[in-house]
LOTOR-905155 format. One record per residue (C-alpha): residue in three letters; x, y, z. Coordinates in steps of 0.1 Angstrom, whole numbers, plus 5000, padded with zeros to 4 digits. Example, Ala and Ser with C-alpha at 12.3 -4.5 7.8 and 13.67 -1.06 7.14 Angstrom:
# residues 2
ALA512349555078SER513749895071
This chain:
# residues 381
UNK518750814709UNK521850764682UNK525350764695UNK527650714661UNK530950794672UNK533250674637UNK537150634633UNK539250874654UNK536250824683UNK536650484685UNK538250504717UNK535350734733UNK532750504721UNK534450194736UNK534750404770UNK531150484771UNK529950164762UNK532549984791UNK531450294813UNK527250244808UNK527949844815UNK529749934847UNK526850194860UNK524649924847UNK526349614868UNK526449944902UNK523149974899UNK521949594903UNK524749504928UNK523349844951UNK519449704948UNK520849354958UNK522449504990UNK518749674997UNK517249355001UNK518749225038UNK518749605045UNK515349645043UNK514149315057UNK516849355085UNK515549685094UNK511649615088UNK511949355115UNK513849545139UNK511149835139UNK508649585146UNK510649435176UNK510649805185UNK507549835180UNK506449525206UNK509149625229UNK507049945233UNK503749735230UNK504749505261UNK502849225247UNK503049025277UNK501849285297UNK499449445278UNK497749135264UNK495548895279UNK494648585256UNK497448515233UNK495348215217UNK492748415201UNK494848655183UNK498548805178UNK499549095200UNK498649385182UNK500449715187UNK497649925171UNK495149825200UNK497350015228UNK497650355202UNK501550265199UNK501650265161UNK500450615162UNK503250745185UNK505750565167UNK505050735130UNK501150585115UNK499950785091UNK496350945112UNK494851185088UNK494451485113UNK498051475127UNK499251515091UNK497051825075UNK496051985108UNK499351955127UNK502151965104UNK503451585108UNK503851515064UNK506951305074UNK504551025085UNK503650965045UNK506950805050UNK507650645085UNK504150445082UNK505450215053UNK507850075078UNK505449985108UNK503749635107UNK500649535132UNK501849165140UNK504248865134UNK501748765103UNK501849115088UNK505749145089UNK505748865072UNK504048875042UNK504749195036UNK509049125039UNK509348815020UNK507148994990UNK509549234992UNK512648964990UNK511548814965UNK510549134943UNK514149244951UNK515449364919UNK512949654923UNK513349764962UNK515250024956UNK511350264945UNK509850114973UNK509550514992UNK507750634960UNK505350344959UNK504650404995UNK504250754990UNK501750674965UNK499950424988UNK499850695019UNK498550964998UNK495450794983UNK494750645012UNK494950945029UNK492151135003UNK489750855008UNK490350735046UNK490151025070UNK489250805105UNK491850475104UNK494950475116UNK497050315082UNK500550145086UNK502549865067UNK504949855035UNK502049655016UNK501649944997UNK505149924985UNK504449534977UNK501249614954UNK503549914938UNK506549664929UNK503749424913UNK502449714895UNK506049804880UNK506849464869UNK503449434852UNK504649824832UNK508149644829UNK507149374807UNK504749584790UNK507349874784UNK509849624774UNK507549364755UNK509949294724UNK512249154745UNK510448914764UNK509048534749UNK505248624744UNK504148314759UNK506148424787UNK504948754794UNK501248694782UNK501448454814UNK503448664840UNK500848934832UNK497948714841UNK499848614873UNK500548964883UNK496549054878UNK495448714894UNK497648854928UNK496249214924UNK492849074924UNK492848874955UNK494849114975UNK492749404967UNK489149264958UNK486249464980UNK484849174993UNK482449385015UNK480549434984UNK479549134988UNK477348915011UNK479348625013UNK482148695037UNK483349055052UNK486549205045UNK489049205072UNK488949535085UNK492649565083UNK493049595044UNK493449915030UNK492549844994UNK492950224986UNK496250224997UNK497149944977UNK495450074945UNK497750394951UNK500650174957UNK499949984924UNK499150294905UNK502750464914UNK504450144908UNK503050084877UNK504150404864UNK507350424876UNK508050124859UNK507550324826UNK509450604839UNK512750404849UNK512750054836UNK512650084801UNK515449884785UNK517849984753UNK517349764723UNK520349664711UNK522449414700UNK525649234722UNK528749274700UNK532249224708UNK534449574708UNK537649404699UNK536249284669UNK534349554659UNK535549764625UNK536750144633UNK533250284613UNK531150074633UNK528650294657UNK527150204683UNK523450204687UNK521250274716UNK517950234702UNK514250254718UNK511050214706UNK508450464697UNK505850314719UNK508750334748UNK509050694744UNK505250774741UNK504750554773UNK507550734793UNK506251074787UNK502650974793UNK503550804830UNK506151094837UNK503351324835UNK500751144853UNK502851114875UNK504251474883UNK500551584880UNK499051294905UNK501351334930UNK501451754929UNK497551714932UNK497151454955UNK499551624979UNK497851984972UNK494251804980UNK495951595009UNK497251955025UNK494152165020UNK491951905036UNK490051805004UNK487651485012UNK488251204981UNK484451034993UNK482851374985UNK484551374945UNK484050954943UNK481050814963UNK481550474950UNK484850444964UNK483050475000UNK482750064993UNK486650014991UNK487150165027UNK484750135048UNK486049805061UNK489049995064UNK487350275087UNK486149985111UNK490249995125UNK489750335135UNK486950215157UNK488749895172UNK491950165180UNK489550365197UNK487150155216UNK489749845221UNK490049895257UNK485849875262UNK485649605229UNK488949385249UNK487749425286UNK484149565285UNK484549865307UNK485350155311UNK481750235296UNK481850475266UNK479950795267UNK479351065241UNK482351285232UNK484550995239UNK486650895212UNK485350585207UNK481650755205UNK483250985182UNK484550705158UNK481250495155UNK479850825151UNK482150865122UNK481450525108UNK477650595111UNK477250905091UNK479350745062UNK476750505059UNK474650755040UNK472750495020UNK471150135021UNK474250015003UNK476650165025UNK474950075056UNK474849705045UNK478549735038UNK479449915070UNK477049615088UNK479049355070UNK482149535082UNK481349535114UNK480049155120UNK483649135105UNK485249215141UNK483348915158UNK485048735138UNK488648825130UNK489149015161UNK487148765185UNK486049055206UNK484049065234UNK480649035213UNK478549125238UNK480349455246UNK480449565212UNK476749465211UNK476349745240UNK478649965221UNK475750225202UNK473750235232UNK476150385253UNK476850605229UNK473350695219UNK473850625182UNK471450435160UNK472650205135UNK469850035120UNK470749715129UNK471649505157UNK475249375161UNK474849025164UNK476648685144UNK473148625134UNK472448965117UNK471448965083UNK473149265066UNK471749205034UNK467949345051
């Protein structure tokens, strides 16, 4: 765009230029007032969250693990995104409220001081949430899903477009090595390790939520953070002919209609798909890898009380029947029913469950899942 405003416009030209500096100086000083607001009120939903939970009530062995609101159903009631609740019974406005619930003191964490120190770009942090529930919600019918993590992946994934958008600007050296930062981050906070043998996944991550969090972010950052190129000059000084140039770059222009469709188009479909009950597994098989770790949180919600104490027993029709059930006939192939075994030694281990319960767990409920769960299985047979 070319603004050339010459001799009796001076004056305008001057008054724009003052007036795009002042919205300019408005907008940073509003996204630096976001930051203790959102932290502030992140942390007093979670105290909320465990006055509801009655830790000390509800919980027997502090040492082994943090109090987790999820195991008692209260992050469902309080605005989790479940699947069912938001096609079948009308409840969309839990796209939104789940980016603000957190599981645990460690969770909270993370997740809020991410989110200080990416402060200059809190202010998109609905839309990459949005993004992050809505994927997740295509590919991840059975877990209950929470957290603002998918904000966090869609704030790295908008200063990774940032640069990219605005690469004339930056030192090359510079921005060759925040890139490589930014992917290092995405890889180890969103790597499947349950396709692989070495160690499970914990069954909290919800690496599709965080791929839809990083996609929206990263093209939102084309959309709106796109700089001007121009250069600083002095008004008083300046000669009455003298115009004033806001000028972008071709490639800046190319990459903010390209992101501003994909976006209007991947959010209009997604939500379409999300309302009318389409299942993302059937249209991308390989993606079953990148959740079913995640599916394994639908089954400690549901069976927590038999997994925690051992009784009462689980019969079929229960829901707890109903979610290992679930988890079973996703595992459709030898692949996915190594990943779904891997996924499930995974609770012994970052849950410390009763093992033995869980052991008991497909018997009562007359499923067969082609292996035994025990520390010792070998989920690579």
């Amino acid at each position: 765009m070319r603004i050339d405003y010459r001799e009796n416009k001076e004056g305008f030209k001057k008054s724009l230029e003052k007036q795009l500096r002042s919205w300019w100086k408005q907008w940073r000083s509003c996204c630096k007032q976001c930051i203790p607001i959102f932290s502030v009120a992140n942390i007093v939903v979670f105290i909320v969250t465990m006055y509801i939970n009655n830790c000390p009530e509800n919980y027997l062995e502090f040492k082994e693990t943090s109090c987790r609101a999820k195991f008692l159903g209260r992050l469902e009631k309080l605005g989790g995104f479940e699947w069912n609740k938001v096609v079948n019974m009308g409840e969309g406005w839990r796209l939104f409220t789940s980016n603000w619930l957190h599981g645990d003191v460690k969770h909270l964490l993370s997740n809020t001081s991410l989110l200080f120190f990416l402060e200059i770009l809190l202010d998109f942090r609905f839309g990459f949430g949005l993004g992050c529930s809505i994927l997740s919600a295509l590919f991840n019918r059975q877990s209950l899903s929470y957290g603002s993590s998918g904000a966090v992946f869609g704030l790295i994934g908008a200063i990774a477009s940032e640069i990219i958008t605005n690469w004339t600007t930056y030192n090359k050296v510079f921005a060759v090595y925040a890139l490589v930062n930014l992917l290092v981050i995405l890889t180890i906070g969103s790597l499947p390790d349950c396709a692989y043998g070495s160690h499970p996944q914990d069954p909290e991550i919800n690496n599709i939520g965080h791929i839809g969090g990083w996609l929206t972010g990263f093209l939102l950052g084309f959309v709106l953070l796109l700089r001007p190129q121009f250069r600083p000059v002095e008004l008083e000084n300046t000669p009455a002919n003298f115009g004033v140039k806001f000028k972008y770059k071709v490639y800046q222009y190319i990459l903010w209609l390209v992101a501003l469709v994909l976006l209007i188009v991947g959010f209009t479909v997604g939500l379409v798909m999300l309302f009318r009950g389409v299942n993302g597994i059937e249209l991308c098989h390989w993606c079953r890898c990148m959740i079913d770790c995640t599916t394994v949180t639908g089954l400690v919600s549901a069976c927590s009380t038999f997994i925690t104490y051992g009784s009462p027993d689980p019969i079929p029709g229960t829901p707890c029947c109903d979610a290992l059930e679930s988890l079973n006939n996703m595992a459709d192939s030898i692949d996915n029913r190594r990943s779904m075994c891997r996924c499930i030694m995974g609770l012994i281990t970052t849950y410390n469950p009763n093992a033995t319960a869980l052991a008991t767990l497909p018997g009562f409920c007359g499923i067969s899942l082609g292996f035994n769960i025990n520390p010792n299985t070998d989920c690579n047979k």
